[in-house]
N, C-alpha and C positions, 0 to 999 in steps of 0.2 A: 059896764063898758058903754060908752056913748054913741052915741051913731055913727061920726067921726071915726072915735076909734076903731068901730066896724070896720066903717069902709076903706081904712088905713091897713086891717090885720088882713082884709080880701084880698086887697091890691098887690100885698107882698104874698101872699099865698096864691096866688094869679102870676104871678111876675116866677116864683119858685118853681111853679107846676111847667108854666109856658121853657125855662131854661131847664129844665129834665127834658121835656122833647127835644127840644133842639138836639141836646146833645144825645138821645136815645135813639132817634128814629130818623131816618131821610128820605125827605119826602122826593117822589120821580122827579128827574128836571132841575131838581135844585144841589148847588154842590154840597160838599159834607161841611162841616165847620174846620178851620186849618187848624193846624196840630199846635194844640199850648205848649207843647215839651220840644227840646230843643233835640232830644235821647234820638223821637224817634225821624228826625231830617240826616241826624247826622249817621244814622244805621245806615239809611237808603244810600246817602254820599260812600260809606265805606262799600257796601256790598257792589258799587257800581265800579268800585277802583278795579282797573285792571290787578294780576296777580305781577307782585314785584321779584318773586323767585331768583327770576335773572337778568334784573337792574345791574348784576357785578360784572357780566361780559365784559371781556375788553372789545368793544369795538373796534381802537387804534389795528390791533390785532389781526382782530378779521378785516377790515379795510387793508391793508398793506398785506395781506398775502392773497394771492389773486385764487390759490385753489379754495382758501377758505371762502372765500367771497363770493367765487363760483356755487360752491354747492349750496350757500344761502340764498343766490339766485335763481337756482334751479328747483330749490325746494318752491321757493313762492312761486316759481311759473307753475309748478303742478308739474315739472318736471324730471326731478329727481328726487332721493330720499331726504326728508327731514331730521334733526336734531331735537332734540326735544324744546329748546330753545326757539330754532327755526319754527316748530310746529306751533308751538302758543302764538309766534308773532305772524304766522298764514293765517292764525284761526281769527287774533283780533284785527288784524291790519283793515278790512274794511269797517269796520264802526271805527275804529279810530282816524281815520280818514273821513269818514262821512260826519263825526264827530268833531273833528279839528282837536282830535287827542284832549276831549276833557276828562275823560275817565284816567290819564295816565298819569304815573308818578313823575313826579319831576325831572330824575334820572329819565323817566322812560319818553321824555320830549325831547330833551337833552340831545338824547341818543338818536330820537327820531328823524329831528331838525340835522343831527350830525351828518346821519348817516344819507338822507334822500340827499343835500346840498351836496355832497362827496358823487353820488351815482349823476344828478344833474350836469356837473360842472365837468367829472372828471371819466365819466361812463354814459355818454347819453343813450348809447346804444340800447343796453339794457333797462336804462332809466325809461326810454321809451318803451320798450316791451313791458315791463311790469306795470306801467301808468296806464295802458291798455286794459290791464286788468282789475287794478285798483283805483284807480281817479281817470275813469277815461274822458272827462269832459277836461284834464288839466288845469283841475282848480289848486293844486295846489303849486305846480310849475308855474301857473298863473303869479301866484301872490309872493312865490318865493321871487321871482324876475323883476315884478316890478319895487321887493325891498333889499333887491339887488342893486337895481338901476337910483335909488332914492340916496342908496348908500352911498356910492358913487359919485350921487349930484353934491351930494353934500360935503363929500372929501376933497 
């Protein structure tokens, strides 16, 4: 072996040793290396999804009957007793508010979007008291008003 080739066979043995640390050990300070696998981002995305259980409600339902809608309001205020349904959406309604619903199923923006523009427009009263509790700076009455207003300029 020539001297060359020495220091050609070090180089990749240097270069081999140097890439086993990286991915072995981390040093304080410095971030990890990001993930070669696609398995484990998409794990993280699913475990973060809200639970879809009860994406099938009818909303229409509970919207149009005012007792039903009452004790879905009165569950979120902390008011009255929950459903089991009502209970999941008390326990996530703030992350998904402070989240802007990215954790939710599609159905469950759908519904989301459905259901606040319904208590906004056609309930402020209440809409008021639960934004109190859940977005009290009205960031979302904010954004839904002004793609109310844009709607409008544009019709």
């Amino acid at each position: 072996m020539g001297h060359s080739s020495f220091r050609l066979a070090m180089w990749h043995t240097s270069l081999v040793v140097a890439l086993m640390c990286t991915t072995s050990f981390r040093v304080d300070g410095l971030p990890h290396p990001p993930a070669t696998s696609v398995a484990p981002m998409m794990e993280r995305m699913v475990e973060r999804a809200y639970d879809d259980k009860f994406d099938n409600v009818d909303l229409d339902e509970i919207l149009s009957q005012e007792r039903l809608l009452i004790n879905y309001i009165k569950c979120l205020e902390g008011t009255g007793p929950c459903t089991p349904d009502a209970k999941m959406l008390k326990e996530i309604l703030p992350d998904a508010i402070q989240t802007d619903c990215t954790k939710c199923t599609e159905k469950q923006r759908y519904g989301a979007e459905k259901v606040t523009r319904h208590l906004i427009d056609n309930r402020p009263s209440d809409w008021e008291r639960l934004e109190k509790i859940y977005d009290p700076e009205g960031l979302y009455r904010i954004k839904y008003e002004e793609m109310k207003a844009k709607a409008k300029e544009e019709s």
